[in-house]
C-alpha positions in Angstrom: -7.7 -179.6 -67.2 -8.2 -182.7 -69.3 -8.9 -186.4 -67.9 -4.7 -187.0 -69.0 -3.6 -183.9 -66.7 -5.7 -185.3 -64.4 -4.2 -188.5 -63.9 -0.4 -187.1 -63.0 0.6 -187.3 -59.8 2.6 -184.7 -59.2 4.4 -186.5 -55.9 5.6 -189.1 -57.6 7.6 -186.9 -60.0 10.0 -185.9 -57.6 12.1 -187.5 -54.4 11.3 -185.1 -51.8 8.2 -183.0 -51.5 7.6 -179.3 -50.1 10.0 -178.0 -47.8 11.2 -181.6 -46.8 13.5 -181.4 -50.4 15.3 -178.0 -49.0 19.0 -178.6 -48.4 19.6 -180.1 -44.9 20.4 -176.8 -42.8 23.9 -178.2 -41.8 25.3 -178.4 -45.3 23.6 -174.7 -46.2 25.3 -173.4 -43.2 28.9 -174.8 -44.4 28.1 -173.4 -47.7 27.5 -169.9 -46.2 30.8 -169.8 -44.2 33.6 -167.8 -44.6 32.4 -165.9 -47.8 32.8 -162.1 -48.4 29.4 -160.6 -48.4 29.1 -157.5 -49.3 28.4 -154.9 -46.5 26.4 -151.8 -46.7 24.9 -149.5 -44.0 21.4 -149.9 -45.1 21.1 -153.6 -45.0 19.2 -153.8 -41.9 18.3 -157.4 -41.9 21.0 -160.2 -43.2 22.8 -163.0 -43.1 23.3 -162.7 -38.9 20.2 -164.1 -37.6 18.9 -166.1 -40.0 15.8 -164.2 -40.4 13.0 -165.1 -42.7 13.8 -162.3 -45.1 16.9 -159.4 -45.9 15.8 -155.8 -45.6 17.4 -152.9 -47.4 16.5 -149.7 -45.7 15.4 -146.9 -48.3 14.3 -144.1 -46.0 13.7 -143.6 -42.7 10.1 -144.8 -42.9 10.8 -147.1 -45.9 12.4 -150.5 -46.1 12.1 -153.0 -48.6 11.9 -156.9 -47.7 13.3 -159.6 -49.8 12.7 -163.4 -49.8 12.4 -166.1 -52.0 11.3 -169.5 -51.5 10.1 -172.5 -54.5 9.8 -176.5 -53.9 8.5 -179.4 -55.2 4.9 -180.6 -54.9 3.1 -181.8 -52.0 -0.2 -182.5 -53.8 -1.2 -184.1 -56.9 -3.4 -181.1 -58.1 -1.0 -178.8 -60.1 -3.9 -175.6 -59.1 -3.2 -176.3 -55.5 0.2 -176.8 -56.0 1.0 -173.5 -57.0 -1.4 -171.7 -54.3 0.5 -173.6 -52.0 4.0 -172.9 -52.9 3.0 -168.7 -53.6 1.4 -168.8 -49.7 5.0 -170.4 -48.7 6.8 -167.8 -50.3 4.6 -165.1 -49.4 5.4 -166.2 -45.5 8.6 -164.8 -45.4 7.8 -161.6 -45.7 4.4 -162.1 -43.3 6.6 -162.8 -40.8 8.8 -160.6 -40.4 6.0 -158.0 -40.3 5.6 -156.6 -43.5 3.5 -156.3 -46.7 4.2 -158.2 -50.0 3.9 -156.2 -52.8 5.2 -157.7 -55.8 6.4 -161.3 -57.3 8.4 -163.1 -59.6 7.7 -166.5 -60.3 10.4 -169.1 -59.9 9.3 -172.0 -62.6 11.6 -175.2 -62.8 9.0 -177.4 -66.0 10.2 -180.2 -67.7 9.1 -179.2 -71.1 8.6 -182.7 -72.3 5.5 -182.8 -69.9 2.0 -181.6 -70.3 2.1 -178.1 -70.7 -1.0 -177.6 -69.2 0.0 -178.6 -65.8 2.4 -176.0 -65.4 -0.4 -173.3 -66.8 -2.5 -174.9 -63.6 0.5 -174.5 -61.4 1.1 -170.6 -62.6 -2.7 -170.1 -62.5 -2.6 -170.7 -58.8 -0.2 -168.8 -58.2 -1.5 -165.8 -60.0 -5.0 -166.5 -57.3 -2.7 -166.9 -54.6 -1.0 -163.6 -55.2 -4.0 -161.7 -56.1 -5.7 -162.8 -52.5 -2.1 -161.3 -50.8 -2.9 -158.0 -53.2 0.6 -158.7 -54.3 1.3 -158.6 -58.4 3.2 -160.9 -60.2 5.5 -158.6 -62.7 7.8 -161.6 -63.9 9.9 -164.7 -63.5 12.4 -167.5 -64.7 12.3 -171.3 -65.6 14.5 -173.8 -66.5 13.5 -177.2 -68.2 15.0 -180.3 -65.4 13.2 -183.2 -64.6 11.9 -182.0 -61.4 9.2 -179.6 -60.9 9.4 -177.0 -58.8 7.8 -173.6 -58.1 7.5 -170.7 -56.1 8.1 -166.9 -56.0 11.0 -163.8 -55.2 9.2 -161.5 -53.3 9.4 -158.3 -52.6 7.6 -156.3 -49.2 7.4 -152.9 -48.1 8.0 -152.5 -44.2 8.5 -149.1 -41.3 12.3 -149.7 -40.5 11.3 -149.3 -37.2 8.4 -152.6 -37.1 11.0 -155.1 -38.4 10.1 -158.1 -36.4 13.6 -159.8 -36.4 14.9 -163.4 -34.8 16.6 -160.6 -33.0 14.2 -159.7 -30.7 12.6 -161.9 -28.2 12.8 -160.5 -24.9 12.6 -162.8 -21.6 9.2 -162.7 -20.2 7.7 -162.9 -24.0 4.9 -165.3 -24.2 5.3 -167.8 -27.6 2.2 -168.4 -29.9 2.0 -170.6 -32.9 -0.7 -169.8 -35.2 -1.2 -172.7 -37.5 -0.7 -176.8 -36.2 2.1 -178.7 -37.0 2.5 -181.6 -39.1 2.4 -180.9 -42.2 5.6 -182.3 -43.6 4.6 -186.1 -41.9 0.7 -185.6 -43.7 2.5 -184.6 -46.9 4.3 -187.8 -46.7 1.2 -189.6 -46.4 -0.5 -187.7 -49.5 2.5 -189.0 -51.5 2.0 -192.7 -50.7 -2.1 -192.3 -51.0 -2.4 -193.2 -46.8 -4.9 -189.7 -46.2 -8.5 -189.9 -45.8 -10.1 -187.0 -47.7 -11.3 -185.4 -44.9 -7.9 -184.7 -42.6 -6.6 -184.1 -46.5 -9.0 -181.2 -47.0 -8.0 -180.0 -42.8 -3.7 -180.4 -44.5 -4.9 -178.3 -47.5 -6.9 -175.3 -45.4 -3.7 -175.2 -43.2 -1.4 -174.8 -46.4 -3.6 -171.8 -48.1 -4.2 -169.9 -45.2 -2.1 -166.8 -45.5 -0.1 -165.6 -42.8 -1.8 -162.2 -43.5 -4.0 -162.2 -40.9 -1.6 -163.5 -38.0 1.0 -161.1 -39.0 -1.0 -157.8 -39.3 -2.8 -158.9 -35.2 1.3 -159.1 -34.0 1.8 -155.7 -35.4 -1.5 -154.7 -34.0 -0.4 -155.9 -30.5 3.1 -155.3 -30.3 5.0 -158.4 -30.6 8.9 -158.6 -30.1 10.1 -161.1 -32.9 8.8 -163.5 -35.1 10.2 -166.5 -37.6 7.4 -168.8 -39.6 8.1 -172.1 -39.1 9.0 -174.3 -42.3 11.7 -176.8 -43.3 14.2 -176.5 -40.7 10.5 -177.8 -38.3 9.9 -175.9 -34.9 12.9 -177.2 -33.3 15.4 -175.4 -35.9 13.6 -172.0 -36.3 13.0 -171.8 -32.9 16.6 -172.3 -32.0 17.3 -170.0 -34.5 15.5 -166.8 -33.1 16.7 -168.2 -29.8 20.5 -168.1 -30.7 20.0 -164.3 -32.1 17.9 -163.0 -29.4 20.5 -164.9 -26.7 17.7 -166.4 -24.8 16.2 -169.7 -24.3 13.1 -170.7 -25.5 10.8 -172.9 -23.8 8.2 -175.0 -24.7 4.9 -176.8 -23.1 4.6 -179.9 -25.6 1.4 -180.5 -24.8 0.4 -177.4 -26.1 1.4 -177.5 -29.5 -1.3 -177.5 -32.1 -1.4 -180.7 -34.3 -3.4 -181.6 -37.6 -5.6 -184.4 -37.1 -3.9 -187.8 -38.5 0.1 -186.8 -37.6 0.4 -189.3 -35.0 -1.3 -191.8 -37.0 1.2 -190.9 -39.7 4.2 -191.2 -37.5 3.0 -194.2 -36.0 3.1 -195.3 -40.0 6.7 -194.2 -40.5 5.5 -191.7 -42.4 8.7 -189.5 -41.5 10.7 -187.0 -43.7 14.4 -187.0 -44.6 13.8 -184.0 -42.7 13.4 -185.5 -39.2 16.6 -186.4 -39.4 18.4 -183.6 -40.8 16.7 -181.3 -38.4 17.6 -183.3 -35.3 21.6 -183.2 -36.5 20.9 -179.4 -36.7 19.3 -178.6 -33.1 21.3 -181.6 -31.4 23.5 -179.3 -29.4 20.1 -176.7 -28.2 17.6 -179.2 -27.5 16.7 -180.1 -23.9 14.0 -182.0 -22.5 12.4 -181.8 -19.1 10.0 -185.1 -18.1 9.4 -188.6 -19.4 9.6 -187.6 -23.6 6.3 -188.1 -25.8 8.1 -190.0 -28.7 5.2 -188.9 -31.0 5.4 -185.1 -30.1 9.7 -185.2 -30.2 8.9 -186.4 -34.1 6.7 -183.3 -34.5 9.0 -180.7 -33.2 11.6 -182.1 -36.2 8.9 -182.0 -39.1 9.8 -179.7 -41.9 6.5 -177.3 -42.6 5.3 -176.6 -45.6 3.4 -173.4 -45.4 3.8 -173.4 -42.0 2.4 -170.8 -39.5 3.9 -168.0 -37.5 6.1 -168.3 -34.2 5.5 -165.1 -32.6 7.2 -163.6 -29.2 5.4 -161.0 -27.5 5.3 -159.4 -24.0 2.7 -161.7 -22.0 0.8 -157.8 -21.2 -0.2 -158.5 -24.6 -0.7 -161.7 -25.1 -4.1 -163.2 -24.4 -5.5 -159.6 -26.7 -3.6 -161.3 -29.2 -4.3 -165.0 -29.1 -8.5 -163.9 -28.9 -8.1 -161.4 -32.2 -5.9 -164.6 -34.0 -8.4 -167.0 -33.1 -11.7 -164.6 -33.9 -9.9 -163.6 -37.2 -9.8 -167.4 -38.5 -6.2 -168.5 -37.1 -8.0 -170.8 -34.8 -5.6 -173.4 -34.0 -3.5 -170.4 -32.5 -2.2 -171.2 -28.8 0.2 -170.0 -26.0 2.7 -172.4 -26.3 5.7 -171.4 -24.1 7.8 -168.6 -22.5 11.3 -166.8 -23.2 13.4 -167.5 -20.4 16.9 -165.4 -20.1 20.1 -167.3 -20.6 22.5 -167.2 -17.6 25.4 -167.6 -19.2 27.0 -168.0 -22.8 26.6 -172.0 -22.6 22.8 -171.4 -22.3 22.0 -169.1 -25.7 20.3 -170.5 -27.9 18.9 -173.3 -25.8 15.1 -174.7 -26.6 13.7 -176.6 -24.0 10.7 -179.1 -24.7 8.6 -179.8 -21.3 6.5 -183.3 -21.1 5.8 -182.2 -17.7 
């Protein structure tokens, strides 16, 4: 790029950055009410559950997974801007245990800006895509003031290895496989308060495919799985709680963390989404001890690129958490259990323990 390209910042081009400029989950859910979908026998995965993904059965060893997902930027380099937003898109179909196989992109330029940038933004995608052995056949843009980007992805799955919100049985152990935080660090990057170094640990957390954590939960036999992303760990967690009718239940002290999100939240350096989030899980969330104020922030933050929330049978589970770790998820940790709900007040319950 030239010295000009250079010198945009792509944050301050736009109001809300990453998955902290999605829709707050609340209004989306009113939007979705009480319209006709469609039915057909081979939609295996839907609307219901609120699962990462839809999957159309083709055969009985064939289904096809669908996602998209496109934001605005959380860093000022248009390159890493767009191998961010194609490993967030590309997480969709990671987690629900399949393969991506091809891409469109999803391009929102205004056209009165250096054209250059969004060639940097569509070159890192193209690298992103071409790490994830997934092609890029096509795509859309519009010219608005905002720019945004991302991909519509399509993956190839068994019909029978579906890892659903569905699924979580009681006994499961949960794992998250990348640290939280992102959203609050973002906000920082925006407003130029990010030493370089916990920058560069934000960005390595952002590029890391879910590849790897999703092919080890095949490999050991996990029940469900979401990736955790705007609506923070709070909301997809209560999510895949409400469709598996189970409670969810979590050690705080053992979430992962990026170095510099306390300092950040001690800055203020919340999203709209921490908010939003909260008014979503309001009615799920129960705490058990004296409450870390920092950590009840983190649970809220919407992830950009975030990593996987897996549930799988504890016989399985400390096989997994090693091959994670040993295979470069190294944050990865046992961070609670699924509990059964006793009765229908209880479903969908996630409980935070500062004990």
């Amino acid at each position: 790029m030239d010295s000009d390209t250079q010198k945009v910042r792509l944050t301050q081009m736009v109001k809300a950055a990453g998955c902290a400029a999605k829709l707050f989950p609340n209004i989306l859910s009113d939007a979705l009410h009480d319209i006709d979908w469609l039915q057909n026998e081979n939609v295996l995965v839907g609307f219901e559950g609120r699962d990462d993904a839809g999957v159309y059965k083709i055969s009985d060893e064939l289904a096809l997974i669908h996602t998209t997902d496109f934001f605005t930027p959380v860093v000022d380099d248009p390159y890493i801007f767009g191998q961010i937003a194609a490993t967030n898109a590309l997480s969709d179909v990671y987690a629900m245990g399949g393969t991506p196989v091809s891409a469109l992109n999803i391009v929102a330029f205004p056209q009165t800006e250096d054209v250059s940038i969004l060639k940097e933004i569509l070159r890192g995608g193209a690298d992103k895509t071409r790490e994830a052995n997934t092609v890029i056949i096509g795509g859309h843009s519009i010219d608005i003031p905002n720019i945004a980007y991302g991909l519509a992805v399509t993956g190839t799955i068994n019909p029978n290895k579906i890892k659903g919100n569905n699924c979580a049985r009681p006994g499961d152990v949960l794992i998250i496989t990348k640290a939280l935080g992102t959203g609050i660090l973002n906000n920082a990057v925006k407003f130029a308060a990010l030493s370089n170094g916990r920058l560069d640990a934000l960005l390595s957390s952002m590029l890391r495919l879910n590849m790897n954590a999703s092919q080890c939960m095949q490999k050991h036999n996990a029940n469900a799985c979401t990736d955790i992303t705007g609506f923070g760990l709070a909301g997809h967690a209560m999510q895949l709680a409400k469709a598996s009718r189970v409670i969810l239940s979590f050690q705080a002290a053992a979430i992962p963390v990026l170095d510099g999100v306390f300092e950040g939240i001690a800055a203020n350096m919340l999203t709209r989404g921490d908010k939003s989030n909260r008014d979503y899980t309001k009615h799920s969330v129960k705490t058990k001890g004296i409450v870390d104020k920092a950590i009840d922030h983190l649970i809220y933050d919407p992830q950009t690129s975030g990593g996987l929330l897996i549930s799988v049978p504890e016989k399985h589970s400390r096989q997994l958490i090693q091959e994670l770790r040993d295979s470069g998820d190294e944050v990865s940790a046992i961070v609670g259990e699924i509990l059964p709900a006793m009765n229908e007040e209880e479903i969908g319950n996630i409980i935070f323990s500062y004990e």
